[in-house]
VOBA-1610 file (N, C-alpha, C; in pm, whole numbers, padded with zeros to 5 digits, always signed):
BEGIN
Unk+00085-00118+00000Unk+00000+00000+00000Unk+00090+00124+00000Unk+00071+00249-00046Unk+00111+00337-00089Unk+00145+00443+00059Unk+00233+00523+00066Unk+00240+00565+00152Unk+00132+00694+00228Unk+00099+00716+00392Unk-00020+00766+00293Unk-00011+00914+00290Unk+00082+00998+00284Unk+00107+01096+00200Unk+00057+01116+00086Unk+00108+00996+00018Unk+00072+00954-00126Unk-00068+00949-00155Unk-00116+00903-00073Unk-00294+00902-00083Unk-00373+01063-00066Unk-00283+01191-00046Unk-00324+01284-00037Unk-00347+01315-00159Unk-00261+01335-00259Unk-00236+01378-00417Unk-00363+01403-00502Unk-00395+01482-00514Unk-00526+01479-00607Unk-00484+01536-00786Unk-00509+01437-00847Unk-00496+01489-01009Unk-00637+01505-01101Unk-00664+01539-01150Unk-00753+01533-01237Unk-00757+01501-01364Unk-00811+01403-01398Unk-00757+01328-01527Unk-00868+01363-01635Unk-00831+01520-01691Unk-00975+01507-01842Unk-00862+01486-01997Unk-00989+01513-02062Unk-00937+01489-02209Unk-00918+01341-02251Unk-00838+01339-02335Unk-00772+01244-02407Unk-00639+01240-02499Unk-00487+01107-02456Unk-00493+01150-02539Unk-00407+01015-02619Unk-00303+01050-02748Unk-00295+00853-02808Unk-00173+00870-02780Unk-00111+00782-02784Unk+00002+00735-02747Unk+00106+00605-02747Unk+00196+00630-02847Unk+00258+00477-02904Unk+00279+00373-02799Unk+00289+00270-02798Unk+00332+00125-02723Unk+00429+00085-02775Unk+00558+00079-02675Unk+00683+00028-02723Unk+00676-00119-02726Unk+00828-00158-02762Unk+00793-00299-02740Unk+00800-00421-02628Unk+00822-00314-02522Unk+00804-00393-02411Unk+00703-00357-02313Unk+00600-00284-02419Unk+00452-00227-02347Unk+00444-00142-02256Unk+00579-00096-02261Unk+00580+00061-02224Unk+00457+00203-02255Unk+00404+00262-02163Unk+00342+00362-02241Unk+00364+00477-02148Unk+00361+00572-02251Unk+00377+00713-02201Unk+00282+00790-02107Unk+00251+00794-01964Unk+00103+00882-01950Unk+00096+00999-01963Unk-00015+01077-02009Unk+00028+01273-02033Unk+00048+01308-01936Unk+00146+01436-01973Unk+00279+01510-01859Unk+00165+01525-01756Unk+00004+01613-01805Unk-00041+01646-01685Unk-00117+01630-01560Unk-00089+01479-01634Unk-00164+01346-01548Unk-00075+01274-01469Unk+00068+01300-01446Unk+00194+01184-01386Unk+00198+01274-01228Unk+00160+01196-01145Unk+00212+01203-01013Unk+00288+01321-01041Unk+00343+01398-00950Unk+00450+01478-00890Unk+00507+01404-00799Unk+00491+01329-00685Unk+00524+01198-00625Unk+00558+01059-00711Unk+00701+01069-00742Unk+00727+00945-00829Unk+00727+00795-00772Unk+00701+00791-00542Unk+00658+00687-00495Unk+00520+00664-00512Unk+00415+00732-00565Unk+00255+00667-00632Unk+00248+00563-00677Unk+00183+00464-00605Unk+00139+00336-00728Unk+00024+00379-00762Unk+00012+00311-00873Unk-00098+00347-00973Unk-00145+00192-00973Unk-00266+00160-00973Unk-00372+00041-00971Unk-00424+00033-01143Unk-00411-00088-01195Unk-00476-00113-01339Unk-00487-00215-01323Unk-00661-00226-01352Unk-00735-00324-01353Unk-00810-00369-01489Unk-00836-00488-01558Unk-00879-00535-01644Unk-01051-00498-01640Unk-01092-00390-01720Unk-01242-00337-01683Unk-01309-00372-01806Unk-01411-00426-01760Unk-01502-00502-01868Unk-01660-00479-01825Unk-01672-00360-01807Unk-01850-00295-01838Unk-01861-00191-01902Unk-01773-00176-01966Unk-01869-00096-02110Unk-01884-00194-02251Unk-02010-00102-02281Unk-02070-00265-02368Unk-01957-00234-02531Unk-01880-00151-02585Unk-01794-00143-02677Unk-01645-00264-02635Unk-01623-00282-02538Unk-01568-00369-02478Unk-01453-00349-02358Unk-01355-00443-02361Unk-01261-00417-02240Unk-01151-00318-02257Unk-01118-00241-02168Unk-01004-00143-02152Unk-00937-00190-02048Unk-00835-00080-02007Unk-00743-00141-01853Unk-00875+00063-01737Unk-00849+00011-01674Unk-00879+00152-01605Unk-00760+00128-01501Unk-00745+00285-01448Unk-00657+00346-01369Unk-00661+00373-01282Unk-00636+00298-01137Unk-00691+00372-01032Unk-00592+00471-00926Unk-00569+00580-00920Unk-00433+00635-00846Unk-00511+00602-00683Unk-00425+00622-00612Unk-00422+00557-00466Unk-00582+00576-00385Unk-00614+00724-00384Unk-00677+00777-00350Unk-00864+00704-00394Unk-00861+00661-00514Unk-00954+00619-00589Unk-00953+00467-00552Unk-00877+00410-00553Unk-00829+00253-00487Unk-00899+00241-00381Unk-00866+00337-00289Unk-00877+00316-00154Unk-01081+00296-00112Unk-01152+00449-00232Unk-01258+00420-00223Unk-01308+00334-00289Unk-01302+00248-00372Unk-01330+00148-00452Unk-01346+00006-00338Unk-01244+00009-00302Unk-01211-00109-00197Unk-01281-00091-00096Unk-01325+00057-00035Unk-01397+00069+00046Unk-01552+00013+00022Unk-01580+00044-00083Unk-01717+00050-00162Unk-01755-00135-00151Unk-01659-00216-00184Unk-01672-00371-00163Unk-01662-00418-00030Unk-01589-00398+00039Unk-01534-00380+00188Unk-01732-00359+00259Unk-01776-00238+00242Unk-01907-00219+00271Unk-02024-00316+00221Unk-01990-00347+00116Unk-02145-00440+00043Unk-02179-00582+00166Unk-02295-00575+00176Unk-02256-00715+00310Unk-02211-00820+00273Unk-02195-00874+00375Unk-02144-01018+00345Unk-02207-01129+00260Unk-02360-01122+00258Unk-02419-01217+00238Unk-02466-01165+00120Unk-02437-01083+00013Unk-02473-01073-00113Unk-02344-01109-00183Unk-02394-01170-00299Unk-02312-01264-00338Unk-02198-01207-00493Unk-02279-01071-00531Unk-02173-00989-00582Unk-02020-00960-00488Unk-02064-00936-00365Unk-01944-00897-00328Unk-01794-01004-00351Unk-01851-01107-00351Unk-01718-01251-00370Unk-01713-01216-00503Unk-01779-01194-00572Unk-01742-01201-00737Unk-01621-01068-00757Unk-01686-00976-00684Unk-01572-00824-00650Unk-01474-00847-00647Unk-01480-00879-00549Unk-01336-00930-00466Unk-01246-00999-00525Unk-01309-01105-00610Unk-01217-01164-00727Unk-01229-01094-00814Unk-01279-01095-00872Unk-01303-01015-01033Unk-01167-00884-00978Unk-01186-00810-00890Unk-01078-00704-00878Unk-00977-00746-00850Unk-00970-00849-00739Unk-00818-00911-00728Unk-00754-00946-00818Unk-00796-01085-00945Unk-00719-01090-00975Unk-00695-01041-01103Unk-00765-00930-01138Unk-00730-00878-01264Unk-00702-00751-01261Unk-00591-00734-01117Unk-00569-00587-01108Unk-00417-00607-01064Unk-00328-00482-01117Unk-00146-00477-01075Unk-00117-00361-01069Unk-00048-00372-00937Unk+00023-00224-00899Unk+00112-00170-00974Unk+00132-00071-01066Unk+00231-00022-01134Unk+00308+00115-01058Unk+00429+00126-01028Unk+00499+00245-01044Unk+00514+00332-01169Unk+00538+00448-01195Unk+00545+00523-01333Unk+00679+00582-01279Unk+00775+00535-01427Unk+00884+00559-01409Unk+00953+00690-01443Unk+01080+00752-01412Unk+01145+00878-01415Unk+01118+00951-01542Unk+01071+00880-01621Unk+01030+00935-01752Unk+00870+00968-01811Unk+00788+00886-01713Unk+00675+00962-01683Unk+00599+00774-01763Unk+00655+00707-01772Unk+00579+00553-01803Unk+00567+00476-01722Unk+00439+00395-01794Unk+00370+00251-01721Unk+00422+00154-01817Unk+00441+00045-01750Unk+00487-00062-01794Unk+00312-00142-01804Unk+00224-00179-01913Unk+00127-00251-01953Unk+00158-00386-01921Unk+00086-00468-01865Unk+00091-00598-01792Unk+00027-00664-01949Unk+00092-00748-01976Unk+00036-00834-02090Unk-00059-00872-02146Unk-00137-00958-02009Unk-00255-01002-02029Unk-00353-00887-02020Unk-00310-00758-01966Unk-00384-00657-01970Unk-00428-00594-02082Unk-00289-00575-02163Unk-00294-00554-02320Unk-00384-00629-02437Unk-00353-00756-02390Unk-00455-00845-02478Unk-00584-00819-02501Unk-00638-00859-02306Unk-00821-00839-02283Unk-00863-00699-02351Unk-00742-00608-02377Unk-00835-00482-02363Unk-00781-00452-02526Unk-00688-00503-02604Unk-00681-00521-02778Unk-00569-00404-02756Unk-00482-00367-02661Unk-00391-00264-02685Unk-00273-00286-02779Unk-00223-00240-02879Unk-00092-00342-02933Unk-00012-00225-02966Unk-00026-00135-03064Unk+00105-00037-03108Unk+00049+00094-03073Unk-00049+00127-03015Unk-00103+00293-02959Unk-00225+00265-02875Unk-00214+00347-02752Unk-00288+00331-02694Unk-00357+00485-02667Unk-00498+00487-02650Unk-00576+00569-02591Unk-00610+00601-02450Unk-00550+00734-02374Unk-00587+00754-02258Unk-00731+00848-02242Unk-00767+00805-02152Unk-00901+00879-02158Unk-00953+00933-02008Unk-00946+01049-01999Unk-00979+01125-01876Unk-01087+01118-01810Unk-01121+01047-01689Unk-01277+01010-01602Unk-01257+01089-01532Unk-01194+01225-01492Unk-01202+01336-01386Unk-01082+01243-01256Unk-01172+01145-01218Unk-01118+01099-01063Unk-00996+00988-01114Unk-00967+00963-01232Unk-00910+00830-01270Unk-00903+00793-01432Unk-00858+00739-01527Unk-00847+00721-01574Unk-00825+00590-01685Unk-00858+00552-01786Unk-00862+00411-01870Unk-00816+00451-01974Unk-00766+00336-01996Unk-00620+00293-02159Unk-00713+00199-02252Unk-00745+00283-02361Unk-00815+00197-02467Unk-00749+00153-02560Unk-00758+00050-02650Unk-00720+00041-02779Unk-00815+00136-02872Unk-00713+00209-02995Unk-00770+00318-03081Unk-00926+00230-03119Unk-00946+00146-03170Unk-01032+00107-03249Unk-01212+00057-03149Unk-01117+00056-02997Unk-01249+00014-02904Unk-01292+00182-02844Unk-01155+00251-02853Unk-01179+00378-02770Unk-01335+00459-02916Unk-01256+00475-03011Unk-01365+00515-03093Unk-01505+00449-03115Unk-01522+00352-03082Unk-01624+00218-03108Unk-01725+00277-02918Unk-01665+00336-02856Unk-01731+00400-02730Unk-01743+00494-02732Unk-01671+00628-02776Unk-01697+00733-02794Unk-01809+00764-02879Unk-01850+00680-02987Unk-01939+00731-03067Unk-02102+00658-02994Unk-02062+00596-02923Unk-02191+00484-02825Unk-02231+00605-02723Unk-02107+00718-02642Unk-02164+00792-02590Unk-02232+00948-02621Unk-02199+00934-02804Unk-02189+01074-02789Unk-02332+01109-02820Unk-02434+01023-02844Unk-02579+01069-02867Unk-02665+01092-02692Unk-02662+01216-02670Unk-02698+01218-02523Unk-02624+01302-02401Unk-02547+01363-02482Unk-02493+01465-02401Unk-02566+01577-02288Unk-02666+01589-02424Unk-02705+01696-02327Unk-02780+01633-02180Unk-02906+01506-02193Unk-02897+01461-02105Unk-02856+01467-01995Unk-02672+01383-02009Unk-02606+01392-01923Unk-02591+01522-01813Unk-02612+01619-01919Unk-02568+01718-01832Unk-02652+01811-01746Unk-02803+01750-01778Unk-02930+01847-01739Unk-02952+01717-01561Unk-02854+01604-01524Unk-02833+01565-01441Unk-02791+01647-01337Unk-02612+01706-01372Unk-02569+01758-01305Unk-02565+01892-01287Unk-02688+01967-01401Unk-02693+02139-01394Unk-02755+02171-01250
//
């Protein structure tokens, strides 16, 4: 677990943006999304509910912590919560981001989610997910009928 200093850090992750995959699945995250704290682990988990398909999502410490809280709370005796608990365990890895501002992509992460020579970052405000170009567009266009909607929620 992260130190908890580290759990203070607040970033805000908007926009989008692409970004090559080396060949040892290296990827770049944008400058204005990388820790200032280069001890941050960063949480990426294999996320599979959007119906365009699987991405990795991003969880920085702070977001982890409520997530885990959020399962931690569900009672005992509903039977999503065991599925949680796995389903997040084991398809989630702590990454450091290195002096140069990269994540090292976990393999099987790359696969489930179709990442191979560029990847798409995509800004959720609290956190962030790594698409492949061809699923990231294949969702963007699933959300973009309904905007306004969205937003007569939070006016």
């Amino acid at each position: 677990m992260p130190e908890p200093d580290a759990i203070q850090e607040i970033t805000t992750y908007m926009g989008f943006a692409r970004h090559g995959v080396d060949e040892k699945r290296r990827l770049q995250i944008p400058a204005r999304w990388r820790p200032s704290n280069s001890k941050i682990e960063l949480t990426m988990t294999i996320w599979d509910a959007h119906e365009k398909g699987t991405c990795v999502r991003v969880f920085p410490p702070k977001q982890l912590r409520a997530l885990l809280d959020k399962i931690e709370n569900t009672p005992s005796d509903d039977p999503v919560k065991a599925k949680l608990e796995w389903w997040i365990g084991v398809n989630s890895e702590a990454v450091m981001v290195d002096r140069t501002g990269r994540v090292c992509l976990p393999d099987r992460m790359a696969k489930a989610a179709g990442i191979v020579n560029e990847a798409v970052f995509v800004g959720l405000l609290s956190k962030f997910e790594i698409w492949s170009p061809e699923r990231f567009e294949s969702q963007n266009t699933s959300y973009s009928d309904g905007g306004r909607d969205f937003y007569k929620r939070i006016a």
